[in-house]
N, C-alpha and C positions, 0 to 999 in steps of 0.2 A: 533481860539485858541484851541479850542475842537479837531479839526483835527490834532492838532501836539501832541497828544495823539499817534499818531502810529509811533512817533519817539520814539526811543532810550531815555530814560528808562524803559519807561511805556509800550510801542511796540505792542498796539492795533492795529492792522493795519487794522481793519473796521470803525477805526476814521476817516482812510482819505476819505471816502464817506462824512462827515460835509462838502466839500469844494463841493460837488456836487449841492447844492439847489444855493449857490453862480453862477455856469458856466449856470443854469438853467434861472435866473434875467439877465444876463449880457449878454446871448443870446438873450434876447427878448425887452434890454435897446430900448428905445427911440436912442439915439445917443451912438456916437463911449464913450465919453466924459463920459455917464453914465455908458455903459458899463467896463471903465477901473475904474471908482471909485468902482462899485461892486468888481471887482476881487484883485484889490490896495487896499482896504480896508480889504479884507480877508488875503490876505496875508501879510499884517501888524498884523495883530492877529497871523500869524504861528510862523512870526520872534521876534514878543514881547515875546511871549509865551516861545519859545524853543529856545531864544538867551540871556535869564535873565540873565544867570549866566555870560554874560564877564563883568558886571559889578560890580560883586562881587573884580575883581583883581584891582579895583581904590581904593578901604576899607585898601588895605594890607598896603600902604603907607600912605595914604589918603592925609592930608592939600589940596594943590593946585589942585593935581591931582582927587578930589572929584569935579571939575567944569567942569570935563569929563564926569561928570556922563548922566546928558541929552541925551550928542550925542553919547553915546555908547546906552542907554536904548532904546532911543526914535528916534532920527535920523539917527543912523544907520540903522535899521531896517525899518526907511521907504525909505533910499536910496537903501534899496536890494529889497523891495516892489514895487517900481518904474519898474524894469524890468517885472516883472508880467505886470502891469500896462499897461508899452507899448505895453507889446506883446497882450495884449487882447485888446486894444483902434488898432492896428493893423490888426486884426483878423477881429474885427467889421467890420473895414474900406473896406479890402482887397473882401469883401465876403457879398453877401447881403440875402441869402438862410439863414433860421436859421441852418438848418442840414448842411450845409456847414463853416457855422461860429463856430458848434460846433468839426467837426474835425478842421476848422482853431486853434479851442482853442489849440489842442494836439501841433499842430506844432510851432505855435509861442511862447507857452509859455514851449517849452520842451526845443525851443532855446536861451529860455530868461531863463532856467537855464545853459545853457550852456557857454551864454555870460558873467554871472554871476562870471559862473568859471576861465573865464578866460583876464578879460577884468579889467586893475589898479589892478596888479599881482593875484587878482581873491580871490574868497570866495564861492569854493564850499559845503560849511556847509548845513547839513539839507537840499538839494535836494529832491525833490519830491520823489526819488529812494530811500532815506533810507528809506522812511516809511516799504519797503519790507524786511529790516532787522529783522525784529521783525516773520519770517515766513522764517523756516531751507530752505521749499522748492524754494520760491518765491525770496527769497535772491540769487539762485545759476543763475537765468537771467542774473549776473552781467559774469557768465565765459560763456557767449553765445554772448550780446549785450551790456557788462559795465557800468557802472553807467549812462552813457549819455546816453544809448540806455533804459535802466529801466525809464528813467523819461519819454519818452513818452509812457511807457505801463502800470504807474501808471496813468497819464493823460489819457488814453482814457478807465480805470476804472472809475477814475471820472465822465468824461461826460456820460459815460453809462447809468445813470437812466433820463438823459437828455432826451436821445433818446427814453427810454422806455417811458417817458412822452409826444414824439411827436406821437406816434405809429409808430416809423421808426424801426421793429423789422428788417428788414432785415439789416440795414444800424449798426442796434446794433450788430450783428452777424458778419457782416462785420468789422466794426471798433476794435471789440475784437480779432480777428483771428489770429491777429499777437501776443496778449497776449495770448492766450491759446495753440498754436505751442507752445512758450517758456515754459509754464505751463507743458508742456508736456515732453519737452526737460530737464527739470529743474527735473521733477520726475522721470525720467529716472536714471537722475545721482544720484538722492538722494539714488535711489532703489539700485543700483551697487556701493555706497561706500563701502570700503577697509576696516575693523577696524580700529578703534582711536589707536592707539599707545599705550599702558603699560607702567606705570613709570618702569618698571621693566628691561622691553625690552633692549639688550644688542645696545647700539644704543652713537653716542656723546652726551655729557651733556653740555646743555647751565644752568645755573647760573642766573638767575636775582633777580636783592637785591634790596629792596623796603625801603628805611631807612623811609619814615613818615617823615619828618621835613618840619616843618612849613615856611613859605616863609618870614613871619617876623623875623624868628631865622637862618635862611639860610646864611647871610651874615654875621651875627653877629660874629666878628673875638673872644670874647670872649668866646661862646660856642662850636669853631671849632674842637678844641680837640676832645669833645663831641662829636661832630657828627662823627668826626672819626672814633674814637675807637667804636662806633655803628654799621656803618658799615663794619670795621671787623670784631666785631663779628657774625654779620650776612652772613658774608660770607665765616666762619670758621667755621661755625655750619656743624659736621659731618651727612651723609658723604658726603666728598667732594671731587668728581671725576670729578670734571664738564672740560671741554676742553677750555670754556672761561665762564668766571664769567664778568658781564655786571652791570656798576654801571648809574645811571639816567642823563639826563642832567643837566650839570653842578655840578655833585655832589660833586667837590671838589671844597672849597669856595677859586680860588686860579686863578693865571693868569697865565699860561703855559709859558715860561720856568722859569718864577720868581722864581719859588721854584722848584726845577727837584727833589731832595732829596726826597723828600714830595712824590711826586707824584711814585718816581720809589720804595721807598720803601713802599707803600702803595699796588705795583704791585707784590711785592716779599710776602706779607704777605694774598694778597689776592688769586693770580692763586693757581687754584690746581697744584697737583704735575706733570702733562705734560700739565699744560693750559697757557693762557691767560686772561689778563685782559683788557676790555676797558672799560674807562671811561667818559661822559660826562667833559668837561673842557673850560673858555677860553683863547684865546689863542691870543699871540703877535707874528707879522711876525719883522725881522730885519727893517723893515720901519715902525714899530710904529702901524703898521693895526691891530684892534679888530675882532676876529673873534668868534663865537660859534663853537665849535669843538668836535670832539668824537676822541681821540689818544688811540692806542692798543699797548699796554706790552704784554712783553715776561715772562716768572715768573723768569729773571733776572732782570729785571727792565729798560728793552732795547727798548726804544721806536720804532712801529715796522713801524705802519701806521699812516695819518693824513686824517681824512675829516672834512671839512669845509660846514658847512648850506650853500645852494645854495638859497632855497626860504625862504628870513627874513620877520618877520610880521611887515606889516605898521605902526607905530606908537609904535612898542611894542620895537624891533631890531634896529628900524633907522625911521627918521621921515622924510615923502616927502616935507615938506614944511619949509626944515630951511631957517633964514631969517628973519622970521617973529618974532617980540619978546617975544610975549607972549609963542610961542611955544617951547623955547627954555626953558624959566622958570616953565611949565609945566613937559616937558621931560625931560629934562636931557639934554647935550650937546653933549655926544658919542655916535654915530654910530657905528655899528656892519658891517662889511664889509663882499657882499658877497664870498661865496668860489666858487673855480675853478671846471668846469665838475667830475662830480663822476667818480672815477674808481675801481673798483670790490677790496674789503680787504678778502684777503686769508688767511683764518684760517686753520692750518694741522688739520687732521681728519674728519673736516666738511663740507668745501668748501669754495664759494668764497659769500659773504656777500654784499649787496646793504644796506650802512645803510642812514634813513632817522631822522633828526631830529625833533620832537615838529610838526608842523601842517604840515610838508611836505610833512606826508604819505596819506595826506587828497587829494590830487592830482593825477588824472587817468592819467594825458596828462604828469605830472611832471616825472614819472616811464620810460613811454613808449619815453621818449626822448633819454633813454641811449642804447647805442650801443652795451649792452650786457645782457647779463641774468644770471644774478643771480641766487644759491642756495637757499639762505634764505633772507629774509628784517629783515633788526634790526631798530625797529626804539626808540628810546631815547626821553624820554619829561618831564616837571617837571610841575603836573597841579596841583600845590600847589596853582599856584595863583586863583584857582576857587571853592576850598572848598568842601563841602559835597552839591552839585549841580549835575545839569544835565550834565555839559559841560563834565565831565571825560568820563562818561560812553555813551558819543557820541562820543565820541575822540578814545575810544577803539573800538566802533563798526564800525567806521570808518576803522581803521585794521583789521576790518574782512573783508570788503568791497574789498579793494586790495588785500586780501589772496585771494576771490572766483575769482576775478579778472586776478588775474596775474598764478593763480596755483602755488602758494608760499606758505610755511609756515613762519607765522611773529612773534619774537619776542619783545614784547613789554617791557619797562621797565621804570617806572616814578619816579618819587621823591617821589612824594605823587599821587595818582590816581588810577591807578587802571591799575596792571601791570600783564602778561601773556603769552603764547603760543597760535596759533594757525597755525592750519595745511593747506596744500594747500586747501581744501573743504570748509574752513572758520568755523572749528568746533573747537568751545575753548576746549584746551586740560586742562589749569588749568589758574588760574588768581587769583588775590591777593579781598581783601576787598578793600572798597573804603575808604581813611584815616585811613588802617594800615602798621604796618610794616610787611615785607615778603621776607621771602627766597622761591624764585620757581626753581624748576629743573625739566627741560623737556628735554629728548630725543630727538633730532633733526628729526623732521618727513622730509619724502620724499618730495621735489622736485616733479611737474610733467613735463613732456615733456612742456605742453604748454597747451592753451584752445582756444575754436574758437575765444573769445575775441582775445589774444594775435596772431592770425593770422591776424584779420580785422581790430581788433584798430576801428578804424572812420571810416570804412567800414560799419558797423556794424549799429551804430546808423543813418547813413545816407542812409543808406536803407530803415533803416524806417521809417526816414522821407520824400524818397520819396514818399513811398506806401500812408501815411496819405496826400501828398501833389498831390498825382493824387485824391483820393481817395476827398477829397474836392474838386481839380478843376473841375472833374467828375458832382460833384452834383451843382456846380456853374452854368456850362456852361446847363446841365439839368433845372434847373429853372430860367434861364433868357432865353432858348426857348421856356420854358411854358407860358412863360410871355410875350413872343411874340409874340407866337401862339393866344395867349388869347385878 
């Protein structure tokens, strides 16, 4: 629990050394079986600790949906514990050298956040990797080796004093080598940044409008007016030169094409005078399908582009187990249906736009699926459902995460949460308060060519999980001829 101190908010990042005395006991367990209750046990404290807040969004409705509470607070969190779990009951198994079980540690469980990520559409939240968020320099590892390749180099921080506690200084030296290259490579870049950008700077203006509205009041067709006329005036507030003014998901309480009137004159009153407007919305296809959507206006009111949410959240979007009865009286009965492959939305003045919905910017592998490269990431989210909690302001540091990543700058914009700019470097240019409202205008920063992440992808992190996986077989095959010898 103390170690998830060096996530996002709080961003200690010498808290993740508390998980260190834990790989020290589960190195030296009795059995495989001990050893994964130490590390399963710890990592149920990460995910209790700094995954509280999604059960704050069962409160918004409550009645039924309060008997969710358990398995989101408690059960979840130890179904994502469980992977820890394996990988270090595997590590034990795999390896009978302690110095050998402790680089096992780095690889198994660097992979057991990777399966995490991607395994029953995946939940890569609070990764060992963000803890390096909270450190300008340490964070930029991610445009070298990406979040997958970071979680095995906060991992073999951890075991570190492990090693210092066996006397295996050379094997501590060793096993860091591949962090301190990075360290290196990472201060390099910090040293040769470019200037931040000036609001001033004669550059395209993006728009983002933060209306504040509560998730209880959100639907509420009596105070829609309200919200309205809120957010234009917030999006009218001079001056207003912006090229596209970006309203939150779902910010208009309304089902695409049910009301078009609504919707295109909301676009004539919001673009500036040569902009654009897109807006969170959802949306009905001619066959009846629900979809979460982002649609872009012209400042005639001329719908220009549609994207559709590709990755919807289990139980939040659509529920995997209809059928069953109680689930249905829980949930709700409508599912949200996925949309079709992304393809690049062309804004004049700016460029071509990759936009992502709500948790889909939280995805390294989700990005690098598409068959193109985008200018800028827009991504859209309404974390109303989570309150003055942690969840927002991991949700945004998460889009820094994919800026240092992909050499992008991302636009964020929420309902309620905490909404901003940042540039390809992952350096917030401006961002809102947490549960206010906010007009931001940011200058569209550059674009970079690309980063060695975006050359190797998986290259990358699977490098280095060779190097810890000779790197252990090495000291395996070493002390089982000592023991032979002996």
């Amino acid at each position: 629990m103390v170690a998830s101190l060096a996530l996002p908010p709080v961003e200690i990042v010498p808290a993740i050394f508390f998980f260190s005395p834990v790989f020290y006991f589960a190195v030296n367990a009795l059995t495989a079986r001990q050893a994964a209750l130490y590390v399963g046990l710890s990592s149920l404290g990460w995910f209790m600790a700094s995954l509280y807040w999604i059960g704050s969004s069962l409160f918004v409705d409550g009645g039924l949906q309060l008997l969710l509470l358990p398995f989101v607070c408690l059960l979840f969190p130890l179904f994502l514990a469980l992977f820890w779990a394996a990988g270090a009951a595997l590590a034990f198994r795999v390896f009978s050298s302690p110095s050998a079980r402790l680089i096992g540690f780095i690889i198994c469980l660097g992979c057991a956040d990777y399966l995490r990520s991607v395994m029953l559409t995946g939940f890569p939240w609070n990764v060992t990797a963000h803890a390096f968020l909270g450190s300008p320099i340490l964070a930029q590892g991610a445009s070298f080796v990406g979040q997958n390749g970071l979680n095995f180099l906060v991992l073999s921080m951890i075991v570190a004093p492990s090693l210092i506690m066996q006397r295996r200084f050379s094997l501590f030296c060793s096993s860091l080598t591949p962090f301190f290259f990075c360290l290196i490579l990472s201060a390099d870049r910090v040293r040769t940044f470019p200037p931040a950008l000036d609001m001033d700077e004669v550059a395209p203006i993006v728009r983002l409008i933060q209306p504040n509205i509560s998730q209880q009041d959100k639907w509420d067709f009596d105070q829609r007016g309200a919200h309205l006329d809120k957010m234009i005036a917030l999006a009218r507030q001079e001056p207003n030169s912006s090229n596209l003014t970006v309203l939150p998901e779902a910010a208009l309480a309304s089902v695409w094409p049910h009301e078009p009137e609504l919707v295109k004159n909301m676009a004539k009153l919001i673009s500036g005078p040569s902009g654009m407007m897109a807006t969170g919305i959802l949306r009905r296809d001619e066959a009846g399908n629900l979809f979460n959507s982002v649609l872009f206006f012209d400042r005639s009111g001329q719908l220009q582009q549609i994207y559709d949410k590709q990755h919807l959240v289990p139980f939040g979007e659509y529920v995997p187990f209809r059928g069953i009865p109680f689930v249905d009286v829980i949930a709700g009965s409508v599912d949200i249906k996925q949309g079709q492959a992304a393809q690049p939305v062309i804004v004049s003045d700016i460029g071509s736009f990759r936009v992502l919905i709500c948790y889909e910017i939280i995805f390294p592998d989700f990005i690098a699926a598409d068959n193109f490269r985008p200018d800028v990431l827009l991504t859209l989210s309404n974390d109303a459902w989570f309150g003055q909690t942690a969840g927002p302001h991991q949700h945004f540091a998460q889009a820094r995460m994919r800026a240092i990543e992909e050499g992008l700058p991302v636009f964020r914009v929420a309902n309620t949460g905490i909404s901003g700019a940042i540039d390809a470097y992952g350096r917030v240019l401006a961002r809102s308060e947490l549960g206010a409202a906010a007009v931001i205008d940011v200058p569209v920063p550059p674009a970079l060519e690309g980063t060695v992440y975006t050359q190797l992808r998986m290259v990358a992190p699977l490098l280095l999980l060779l190097v810890y996986l000779l790197m252990s077989l090495w000291l395996e095959f070493s002390h089982q001829r000592r023991n032979k010898n002996g």
